[in-house]
N, C-alpha and C positions, 0 to 999 in steps of 0.2 A: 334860459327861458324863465319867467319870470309865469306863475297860475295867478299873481295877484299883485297889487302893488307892491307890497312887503313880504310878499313869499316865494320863493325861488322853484323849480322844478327840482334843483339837485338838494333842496333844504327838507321838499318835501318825502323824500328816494331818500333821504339820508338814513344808515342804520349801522352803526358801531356792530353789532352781531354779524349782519351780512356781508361787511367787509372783516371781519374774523372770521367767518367759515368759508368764505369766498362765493356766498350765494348773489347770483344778480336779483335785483330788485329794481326795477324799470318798468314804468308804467306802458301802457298801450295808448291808443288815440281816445278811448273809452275811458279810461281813468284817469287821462288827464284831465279830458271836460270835466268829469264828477270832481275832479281833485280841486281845479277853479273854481265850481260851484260850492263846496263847502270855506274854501279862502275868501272869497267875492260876501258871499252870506253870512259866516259867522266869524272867521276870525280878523277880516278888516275890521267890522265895529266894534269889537273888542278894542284893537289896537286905535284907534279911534277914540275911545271912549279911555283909556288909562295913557294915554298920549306916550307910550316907550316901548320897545324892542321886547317882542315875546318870542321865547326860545318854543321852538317845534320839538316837542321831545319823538316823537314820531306820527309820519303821516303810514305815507302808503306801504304797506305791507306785500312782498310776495306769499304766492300759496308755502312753499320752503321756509321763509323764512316767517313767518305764524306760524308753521309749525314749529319751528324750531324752539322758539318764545314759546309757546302752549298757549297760540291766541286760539280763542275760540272758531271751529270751522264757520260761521256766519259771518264775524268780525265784520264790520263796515271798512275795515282799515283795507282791504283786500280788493275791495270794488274803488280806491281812491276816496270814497264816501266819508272816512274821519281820520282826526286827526286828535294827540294829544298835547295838551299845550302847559310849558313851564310857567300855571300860575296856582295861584294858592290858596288865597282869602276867600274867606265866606262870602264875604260882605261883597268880592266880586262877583262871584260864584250864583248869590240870588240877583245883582243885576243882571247879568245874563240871562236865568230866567224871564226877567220881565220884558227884554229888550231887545234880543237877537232873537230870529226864528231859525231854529233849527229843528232834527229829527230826535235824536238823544245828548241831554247831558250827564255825566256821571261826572261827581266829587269822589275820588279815587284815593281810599283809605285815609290815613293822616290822623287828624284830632277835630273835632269836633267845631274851631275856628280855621284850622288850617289843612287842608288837604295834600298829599301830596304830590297831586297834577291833577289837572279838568281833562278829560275826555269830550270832544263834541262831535257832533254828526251831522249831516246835511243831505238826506236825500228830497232830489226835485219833485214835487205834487205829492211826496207822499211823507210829509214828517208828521210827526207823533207829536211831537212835543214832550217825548219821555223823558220824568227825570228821575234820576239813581244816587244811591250810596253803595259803593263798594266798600267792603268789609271783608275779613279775613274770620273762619269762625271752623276751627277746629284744622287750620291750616289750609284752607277751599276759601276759593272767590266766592261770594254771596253779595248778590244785588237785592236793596232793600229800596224802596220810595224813599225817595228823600222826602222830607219836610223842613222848610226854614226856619 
């Protein structure tokens, strides 16, 4: 089953962890809609706009397996709401900003031209438009404002 043109149901469910502890990770009829809507909304025009194959480092999260990871109990990833995507560059990184609507983007540690995944968000009537730097700072996640 396909949430989008270039996104699979099972690419979205996909998690090397949960098939190492044997946790299921299967969305509901609820998270699949949300999970289309963040594919349909922010990562087609992405893939759109750099014309080649972007790896899903993870979408949808179960409660088990966020915890297991030490996702945050809020996580959008758990509602099918976000996803994070194998890409890198800055210089993507501020189109996005200007160009997809979404709820949160976070640039997810790295260097300062290169990050080492985007994190994005998509929920429907109610995005923010937030956007983050994740950083590492005394060995703890710290989200700071980005700035281009």
């Amino acid at each position: 089953m396909n949430l989008s043109h270039h996104v699979t149901r099972a690419e979205f469910e996909y998690s090397p962890t949960a098939m190492k502890h044997g946790i299921s990770n299967k969305m509901n009829a609820e998270q699949i809609e949300k999970a289309k809507l963040v594919c349909a909304n922010c990562f087609e025009p992405i893939r759109a706009y750099i014309k080649k194959p972007i790896k899903v480092n993870s979408g949808f999260r179960s409660l088990l397996l966020n915890k297991k990871i030490g996702g945050s109990k809020t996580s959008q990833h758990l509602k099918g709401e976000a996803m994070d995507l194998d890409l890198h560059d800055r210089k993507l990184f501020n189109w996005i900003i200007d160009n997809v609507d979404f709820d949160q983007l976070i640039y997810e540690f790295g260097t300062d031209t290169q990050a080492d995944w985007f994190h994005i968000s998509y929920s429907q009537g109610k995005n923010r438009k937030q956007v983050l730097r994740a950083v590492k700072r005394a060995g703890k996640t710290v989200y700071t404002p980005y700035s281009k």
